[in-house]
C-alpha positions in Angstrom: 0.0 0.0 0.0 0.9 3.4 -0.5 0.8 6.3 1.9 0.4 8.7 -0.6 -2.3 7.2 -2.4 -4.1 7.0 1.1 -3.3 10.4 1.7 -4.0 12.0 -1.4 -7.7 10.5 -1.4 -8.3 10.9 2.6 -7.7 14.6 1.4 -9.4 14.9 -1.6 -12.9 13.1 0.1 -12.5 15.1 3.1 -12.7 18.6 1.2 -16.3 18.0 0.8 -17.7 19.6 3.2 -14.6 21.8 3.6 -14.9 25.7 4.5 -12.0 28.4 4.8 -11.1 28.0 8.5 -10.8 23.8 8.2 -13.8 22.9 9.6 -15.9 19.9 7.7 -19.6 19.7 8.3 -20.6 17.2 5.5 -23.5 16.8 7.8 -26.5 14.1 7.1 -28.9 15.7 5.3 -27.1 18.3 3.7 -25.9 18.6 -0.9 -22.8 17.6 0.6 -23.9 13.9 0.9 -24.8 13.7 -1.8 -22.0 15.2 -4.0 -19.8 12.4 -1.5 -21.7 9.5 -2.2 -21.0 9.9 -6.4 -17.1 10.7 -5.4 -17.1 7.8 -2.7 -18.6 5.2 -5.8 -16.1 6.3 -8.1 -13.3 5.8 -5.8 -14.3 2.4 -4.8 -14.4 1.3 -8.7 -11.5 2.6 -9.2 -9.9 0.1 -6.5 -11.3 -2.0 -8.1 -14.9 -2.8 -6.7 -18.4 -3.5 -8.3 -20.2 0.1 -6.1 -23.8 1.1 -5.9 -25.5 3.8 -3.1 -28.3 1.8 -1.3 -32.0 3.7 -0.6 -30.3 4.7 2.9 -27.6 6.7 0.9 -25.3 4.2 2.3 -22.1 3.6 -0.4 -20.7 -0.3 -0.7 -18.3 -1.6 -2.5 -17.8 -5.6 -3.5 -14.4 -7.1 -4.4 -16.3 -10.6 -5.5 -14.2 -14.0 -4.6 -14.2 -16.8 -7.9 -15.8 -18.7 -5.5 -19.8 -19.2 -5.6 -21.6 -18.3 -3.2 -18.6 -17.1 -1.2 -18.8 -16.0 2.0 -18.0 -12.2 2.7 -16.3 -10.1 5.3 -17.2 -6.4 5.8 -15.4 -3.2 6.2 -16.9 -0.2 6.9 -16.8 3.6 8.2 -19.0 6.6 7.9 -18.5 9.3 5.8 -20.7 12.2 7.4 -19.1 14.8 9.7 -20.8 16.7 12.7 -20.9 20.4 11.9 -16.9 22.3 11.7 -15.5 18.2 12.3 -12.2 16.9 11.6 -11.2 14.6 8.8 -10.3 11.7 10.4 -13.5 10.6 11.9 -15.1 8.1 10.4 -13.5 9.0 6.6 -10.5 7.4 7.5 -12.3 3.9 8.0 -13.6 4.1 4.6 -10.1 5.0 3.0 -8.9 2.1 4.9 -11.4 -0.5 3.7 -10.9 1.2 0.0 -7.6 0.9 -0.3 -7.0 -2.7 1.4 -9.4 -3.8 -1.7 -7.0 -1.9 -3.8 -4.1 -3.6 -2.6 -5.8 -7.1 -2.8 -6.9 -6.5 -6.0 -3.4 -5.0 -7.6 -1.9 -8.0 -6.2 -4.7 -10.5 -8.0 -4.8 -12.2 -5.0 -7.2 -15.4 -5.3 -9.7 -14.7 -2.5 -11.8 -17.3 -0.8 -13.9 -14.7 0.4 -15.9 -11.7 -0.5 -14.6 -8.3 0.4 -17.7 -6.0 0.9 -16.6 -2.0 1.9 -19.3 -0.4 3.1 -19.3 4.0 3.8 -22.4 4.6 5.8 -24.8 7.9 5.9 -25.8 9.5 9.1 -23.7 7.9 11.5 -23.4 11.5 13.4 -26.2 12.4 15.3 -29.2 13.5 13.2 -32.7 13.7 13.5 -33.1 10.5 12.5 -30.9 9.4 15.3 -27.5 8.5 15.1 -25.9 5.4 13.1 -28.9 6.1 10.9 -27.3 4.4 7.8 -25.9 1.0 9.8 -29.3 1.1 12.0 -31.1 0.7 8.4 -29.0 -1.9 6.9 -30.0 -4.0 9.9 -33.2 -3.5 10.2 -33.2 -1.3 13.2 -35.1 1.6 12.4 -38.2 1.8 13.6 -40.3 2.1 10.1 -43.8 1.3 11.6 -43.8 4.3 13.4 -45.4 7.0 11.7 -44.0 10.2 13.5 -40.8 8.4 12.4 -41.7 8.0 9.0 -43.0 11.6 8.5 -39.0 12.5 9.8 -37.8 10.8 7.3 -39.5 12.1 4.5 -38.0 15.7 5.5 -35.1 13.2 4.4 -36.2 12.4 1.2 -36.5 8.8 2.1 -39.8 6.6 2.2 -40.8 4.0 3.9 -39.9 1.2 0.9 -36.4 3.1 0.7 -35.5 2.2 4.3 -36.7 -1.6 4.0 -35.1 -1.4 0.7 -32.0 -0.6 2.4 -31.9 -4.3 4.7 -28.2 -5.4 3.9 -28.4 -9.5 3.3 -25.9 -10.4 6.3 -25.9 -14.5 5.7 -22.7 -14.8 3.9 -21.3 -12.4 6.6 -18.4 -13.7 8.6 -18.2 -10.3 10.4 -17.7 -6.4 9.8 -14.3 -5.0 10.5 -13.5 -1.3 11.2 -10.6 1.0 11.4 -11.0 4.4 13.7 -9.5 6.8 15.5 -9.5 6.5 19.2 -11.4 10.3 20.1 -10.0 10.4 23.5 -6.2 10.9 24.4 -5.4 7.3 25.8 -3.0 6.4 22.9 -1.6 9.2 22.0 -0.8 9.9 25.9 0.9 6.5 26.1 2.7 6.2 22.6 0.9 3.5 21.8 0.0 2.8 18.0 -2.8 0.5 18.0 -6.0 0.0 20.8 -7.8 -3.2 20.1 -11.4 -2.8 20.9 -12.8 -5.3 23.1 -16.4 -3.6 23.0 -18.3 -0.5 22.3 -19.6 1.1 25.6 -23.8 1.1 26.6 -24.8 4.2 26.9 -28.1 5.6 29.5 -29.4 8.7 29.5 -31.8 9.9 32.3 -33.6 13.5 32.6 -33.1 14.7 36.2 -35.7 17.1 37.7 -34.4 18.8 41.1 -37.3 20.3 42.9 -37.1 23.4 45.8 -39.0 26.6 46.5 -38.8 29.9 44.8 -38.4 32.9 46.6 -37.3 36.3 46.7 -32.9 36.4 45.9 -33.2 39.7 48.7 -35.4 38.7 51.2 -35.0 35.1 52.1 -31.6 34.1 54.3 -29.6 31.3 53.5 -30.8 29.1 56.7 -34.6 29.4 55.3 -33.7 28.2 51.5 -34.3 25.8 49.6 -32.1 26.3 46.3 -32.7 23.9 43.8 -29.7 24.9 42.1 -27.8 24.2 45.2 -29.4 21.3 45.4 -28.5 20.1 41.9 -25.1 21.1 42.2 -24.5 19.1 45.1 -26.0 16.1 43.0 -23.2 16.1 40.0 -20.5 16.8 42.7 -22.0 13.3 44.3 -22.5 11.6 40.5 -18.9 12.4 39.7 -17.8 11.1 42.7 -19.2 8.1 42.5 -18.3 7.8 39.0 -14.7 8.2 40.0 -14.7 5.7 42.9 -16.4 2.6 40.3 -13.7 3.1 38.2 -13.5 0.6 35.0 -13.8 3.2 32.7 -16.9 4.4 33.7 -17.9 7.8 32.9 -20.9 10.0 33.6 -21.7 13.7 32.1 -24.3 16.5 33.3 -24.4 18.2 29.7 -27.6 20.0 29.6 -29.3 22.1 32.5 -32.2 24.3 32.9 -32.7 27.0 36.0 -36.4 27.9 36.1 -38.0 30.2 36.9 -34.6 31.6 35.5 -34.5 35.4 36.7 -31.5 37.0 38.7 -33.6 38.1 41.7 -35.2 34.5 42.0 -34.4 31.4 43.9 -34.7 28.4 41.3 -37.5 26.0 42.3 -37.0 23.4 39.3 -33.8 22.3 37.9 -33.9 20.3 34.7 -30.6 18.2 34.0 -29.4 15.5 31.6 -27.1 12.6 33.2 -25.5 10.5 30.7 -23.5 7.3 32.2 -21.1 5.2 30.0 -19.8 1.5 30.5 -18.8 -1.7 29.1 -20.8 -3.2 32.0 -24.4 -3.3 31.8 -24.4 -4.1 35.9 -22.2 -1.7 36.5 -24.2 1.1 35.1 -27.1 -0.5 37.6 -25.2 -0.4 40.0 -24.3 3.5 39.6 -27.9 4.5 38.9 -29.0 2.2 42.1 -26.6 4.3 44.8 -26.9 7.3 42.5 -31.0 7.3 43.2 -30.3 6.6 46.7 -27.7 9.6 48.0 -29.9 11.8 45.4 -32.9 11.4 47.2 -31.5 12.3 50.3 -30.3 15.5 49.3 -33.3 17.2 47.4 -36.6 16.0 46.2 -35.6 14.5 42.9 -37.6 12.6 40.0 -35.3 10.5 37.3 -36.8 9.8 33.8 -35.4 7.5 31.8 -34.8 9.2 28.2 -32.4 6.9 26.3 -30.9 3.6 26.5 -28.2 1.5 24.3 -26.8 -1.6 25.3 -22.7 -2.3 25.4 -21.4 -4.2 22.7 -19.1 -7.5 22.9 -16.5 -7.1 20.4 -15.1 -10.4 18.8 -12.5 -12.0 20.9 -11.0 -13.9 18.0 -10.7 -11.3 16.2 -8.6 -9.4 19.1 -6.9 -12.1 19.2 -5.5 -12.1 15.8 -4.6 -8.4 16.0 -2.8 -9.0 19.1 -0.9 -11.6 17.5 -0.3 -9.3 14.5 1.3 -6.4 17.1 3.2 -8.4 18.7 5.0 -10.1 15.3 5.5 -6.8 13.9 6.9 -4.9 17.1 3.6 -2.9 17.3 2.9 -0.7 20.4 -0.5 -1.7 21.3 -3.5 -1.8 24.0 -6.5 -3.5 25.1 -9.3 -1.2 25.6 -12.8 -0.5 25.1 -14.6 2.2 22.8 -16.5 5.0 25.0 -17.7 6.2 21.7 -20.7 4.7 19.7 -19.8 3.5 16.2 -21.9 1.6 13.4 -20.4 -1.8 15.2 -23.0 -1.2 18.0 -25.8 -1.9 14.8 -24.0 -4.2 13.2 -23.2 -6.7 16.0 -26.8 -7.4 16.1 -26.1 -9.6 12.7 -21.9 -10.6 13.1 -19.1 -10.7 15.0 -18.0 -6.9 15.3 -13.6 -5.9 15.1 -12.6 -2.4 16.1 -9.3 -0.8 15.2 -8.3 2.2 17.1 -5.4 4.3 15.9 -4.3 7.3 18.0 -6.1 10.9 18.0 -3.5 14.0 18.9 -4.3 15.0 22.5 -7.6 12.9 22.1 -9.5 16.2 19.9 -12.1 14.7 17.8 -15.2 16.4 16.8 -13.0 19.6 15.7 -10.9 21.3 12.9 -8.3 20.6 15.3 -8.8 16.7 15.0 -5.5 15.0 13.9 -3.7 11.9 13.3 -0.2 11.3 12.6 0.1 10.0 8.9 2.2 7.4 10.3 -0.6 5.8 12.5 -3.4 6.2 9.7 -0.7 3.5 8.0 -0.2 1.7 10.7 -3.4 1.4 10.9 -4.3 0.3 7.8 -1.5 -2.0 7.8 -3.2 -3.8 10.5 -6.7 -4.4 9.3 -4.7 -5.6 6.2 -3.2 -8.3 7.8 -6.1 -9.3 10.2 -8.2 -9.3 6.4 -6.0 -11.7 5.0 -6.1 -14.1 8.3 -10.0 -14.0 7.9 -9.9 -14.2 4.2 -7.7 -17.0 3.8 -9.5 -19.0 7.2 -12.8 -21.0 6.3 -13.8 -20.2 9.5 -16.8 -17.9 10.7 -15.4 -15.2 12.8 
């Protein structure tokens, strides 16, 4: 493989999307979709793939096996940004998968299996919720609703289009993807390679913290009842908590709401969003058990569940096999778990999921400012190479 080639057509992708001061924001939903799915079909014929956009907008690309009825393996990435992103996120997964078909296919290598690249839409959040593209190649979207259909036609996409869009997973051994890390663990450690053992659940909960409104002048501290106060001494307790389960467990207030939300008034109603991330399903029960308990003793609280996605398993053969990869080529690498979601939380609902982690300078991601060293996009690709051709040339189901 060649680093410039990779380099040269990571560029050239990622400018769609592009404005003046670096940012991306090839958002879902926006022309520049579109123009990305023509230039991401070209690009995967010319590596050398039979390519066609599905009714989700989702771009795939097949390097077909001599074999009948081969089985496949897939590769895939998304190719949206959030608004002013980087252009590493997700677009560097796809360049990966393109240009390891490339390289097989230079080579003429006699393949026993399939090799199906796959460049989702809407894996960013959206309106249509996040992972949209992978979500509808699973079957995952929730096309009886018709609030949810009426969404998507904003979308331009029908009801047929989305149960069009059902990818055929029986041939599928599993679905393999390269990413950057998002968070600073690699790059803080020098390490080149994380190998994913699963991608975190993730629970959201609206918390409502009640107390008694008043005049800011009149009423003196000792005859308050703050629910601001009250709140605040609620994420002090979360992220304490947090802190002392450890295990990579992580817990964010993100969004809060002071009402009645005047200077010269004591809040009576706090509104707050708690979101908790683990690998561990019991764990995060465990948090929100004690977490209900302490908060109830410190304010009159109410908890509302708002969203909820289980953790992931990632395939322990297939970590095994990149382990073994590292470790014969002198590759600084780690065990670790995604606290991101990717399309592999969709997609392990039909095959064994492998996740690739290459570092992220100072763990930036979701900004201009996103980078990754040229060095390690290689590496990584390198990598999910190898691990490709210990699959492909394996009769084995992953």
């Amino acid at each position: 493989m060649d680093l410039e080639t990779i380099k040269s057509n990571l560029e050239r992708i990622a400018a769609i999307g592009a404005d003046e001061n670096g940012g991306i924001s090839r958002m879902f939903g926006t022309p520049f979709i579109q123009e990305a799915q023509g230039v991401l079909k070209e690009y995967f014929e010319d590596c050398g793939m039979k390519a066609w956009v599905d009714s989700a907008g989702n771009v795939h690309g097949v390097l077909k096996s001599e074999k009948p009825d081969a089985r496949e393996i897939l590769i895939g990435s998304h190719y949206d940004t959030v608004k002013q992103g980087g252009m590493f996120d997700g677009l560097m997964g796809v360049v990966a998968g393109a240009e390891v078909v490339r390289e097989l296919h230079d080579k003429k290598c006699s393949l026993a299996k399939d090799i199906h690249v796959i460049a989702t839409n809407g894996e960013e959040g959206n309106d249509l919720g996040g992972t949209f593209g992978s979500r509808a190649m699973t079957g995952l979207l929730d096309i009886e609703s018709e609030a949810y259909l009426e969404k998507a036609k904003v979308f331009g996409f029908s009801g047929e289009d989305l149960k069009n869009a059902v990818l055929d997973t029986s041939r599928a051994d599993c679905y393999l993807e390269l990413h950057i890390e998002q968070g600073p663990t690699l790059d803080k450690y020098k390490e080149q390679i994380g190998i994913v053992t699963g991608i975190v659940g993730l629970r959201r909960y609206k918390v409502i913290v009640h107390g008694v409104s008043n005049h800011a002048g009149t009423t003196m501290m000792e005859d308050r009842d703050d629910a601001l106060t009250s709140a605040a001494g609620i994420i002090l307790m979360a992220d304490e908590l947090a802190r002392e389960l450890g295990h990579h467990f992580v817990k964010t207030f993100g969004v809060l709401q002071v009402f009645p939300g005047t200077v010269a008034t004591i809040p009576n109603r706090v509104e707050m969003i708690l979101e908790i991330r683990n690998e561990d399903q019991k764990l995060m029960d465990r948090f929100m058990e004690i977490f209900l308990q302490k908060a109830k003793k410190m304010a009159k609280v109410d908890v509302e569940p708002v969203v909820a996605k289980a953790p992931v398993k990632c395939s322990g053969r297939i970590a095994e096999i990149t382990e073994k990869i590292c470790k014969e080529e002198g590759i600084r690498y780690r065990i670790m778990p995604s606290g991101a979601t990717h399309d592999g939380n969709a997609m392990a609902s039909k095959v064994p999921v492998g996740m690739i982690f290459v570092p992220s300078k100072s763990g930036i991601s979701h900004s201009k400012e996103e980078w990754t060293d040229w060095k390690d996009v290689y590496t990584g690709i390198s990598v999910l190479y190898k691990v490709i051709q210990k699959l492909e040339s394996e009769g084995k189901v992953c």
